[in-house]
Every structure is written in C-alpha cells, then in structure tokens.
C-alpha positions as CSV (number, residue, x, y, z in Angstrom):
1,X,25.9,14.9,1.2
2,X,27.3,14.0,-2.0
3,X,26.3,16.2,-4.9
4,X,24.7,15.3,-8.4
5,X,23.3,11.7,-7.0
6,X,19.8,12.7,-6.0
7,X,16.9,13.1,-8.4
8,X,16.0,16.6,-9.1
9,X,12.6,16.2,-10.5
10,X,10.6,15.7,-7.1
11,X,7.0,17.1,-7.4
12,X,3.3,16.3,-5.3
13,X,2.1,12.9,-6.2
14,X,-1.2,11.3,-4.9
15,X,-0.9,7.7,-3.2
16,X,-4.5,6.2,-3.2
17,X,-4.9,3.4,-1.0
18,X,-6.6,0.5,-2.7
19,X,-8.0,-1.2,-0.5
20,X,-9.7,1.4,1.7
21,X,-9.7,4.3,-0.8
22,X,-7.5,7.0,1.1
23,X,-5.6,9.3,-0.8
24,X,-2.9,11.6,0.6
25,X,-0.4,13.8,-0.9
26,X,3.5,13.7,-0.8
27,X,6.6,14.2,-2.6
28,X,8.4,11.5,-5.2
29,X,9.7,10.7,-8.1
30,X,7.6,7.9,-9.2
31,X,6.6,7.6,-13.0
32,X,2.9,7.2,-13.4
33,X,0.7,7.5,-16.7
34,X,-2.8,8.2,-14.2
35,X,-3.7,11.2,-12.4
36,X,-6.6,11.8,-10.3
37,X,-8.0,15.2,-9.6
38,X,-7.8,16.7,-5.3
39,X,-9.1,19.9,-4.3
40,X,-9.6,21.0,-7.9
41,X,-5.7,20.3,-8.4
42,X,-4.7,17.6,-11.1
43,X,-1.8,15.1,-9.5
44,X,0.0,11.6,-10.6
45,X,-1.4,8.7,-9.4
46,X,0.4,6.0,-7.7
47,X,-1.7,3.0,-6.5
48,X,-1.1,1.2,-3.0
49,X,-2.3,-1.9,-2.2
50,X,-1.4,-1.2,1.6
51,X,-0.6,2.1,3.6
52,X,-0.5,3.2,6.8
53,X,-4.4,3.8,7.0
54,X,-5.3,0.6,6.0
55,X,-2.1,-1.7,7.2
56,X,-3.2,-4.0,10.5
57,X,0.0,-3.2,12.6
58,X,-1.0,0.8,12.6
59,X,-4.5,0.0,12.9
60,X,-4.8,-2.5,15.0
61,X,-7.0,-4.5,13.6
62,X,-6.3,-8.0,12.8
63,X,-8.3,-8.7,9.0
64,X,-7.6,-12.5,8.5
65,X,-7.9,-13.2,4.6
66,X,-8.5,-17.4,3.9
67,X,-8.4,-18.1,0.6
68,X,-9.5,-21.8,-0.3
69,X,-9.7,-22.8,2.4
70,X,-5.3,-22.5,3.1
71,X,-5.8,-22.2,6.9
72,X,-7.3,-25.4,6.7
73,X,-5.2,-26.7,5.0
74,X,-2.1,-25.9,7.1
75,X,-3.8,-26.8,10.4
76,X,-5.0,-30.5,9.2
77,X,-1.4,-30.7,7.1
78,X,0.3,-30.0,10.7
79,X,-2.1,-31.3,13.2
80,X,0.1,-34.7,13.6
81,X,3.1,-32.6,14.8
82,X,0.4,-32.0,17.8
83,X,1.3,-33.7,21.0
C-alpha cells in the first residue's frame, strides 16, 4: 500500500442507531461534536439513521412506511396501465 494517504488519527467511536437505539463500537475517523458515555468510557458520537440491526434486508423484516397516503397514490396514478 501506498504510504502517507491514509488518515492516522483512527480512534473508538460509538455509532447509535436511531431508530432502534443500538449502539456499538468501532474504529473511524469521523468528526463529531457529541459523545455519549459506554461502560463508564466517554466516546464520539456518530448518529445512524439505519444499521445493520435495524436495516430490513439483515433483519428480515419488511416495515412498510406510507406517508400521506404515497402508496395510494402510486397505485390509483398507475391502475390504468392495469390490463
């Protein structure tokens, strides 16, 4: 590998999962301003809106979301291409 092209300052930062509220531990370089205290150690924050514990293809559930009413929408919008 080339030398001098990858970061240096890699350290622990905790991903929380927004949307289910997991939190796990790994290494990056992301900039946060947050931290959030696990097992009495202080770590940067980095908010998810997805991950792996909470994303339908690796769970395997299907969570269908319809906001006004866009489903609805679609299927009357398309429902003349119907034969």
């Amino acid at each position: 590998m080339k030398k001098g092209i990858h970061p240096e300052n890699y350290r622990l930062v905790a991903f929380k999962d927004m949307s289910n509220g997991d939190v796990f531990l790994n290494r990056s370089t992301a900039n946060t301003k947050e931290t959030l205290e696990v097992e009495g150690v202080e770590y940067p924050l980095v908010k998810l809106e997805i991950s792996r514990t909470s994303h339908p293809f690796y769970t395997g559930k299907s969570k269908l979301v319809d906001t006004a009413g866009r489903i609805d929408k679609f299927k009357n919008k398309y429902a003349k291409f119907k034969k």
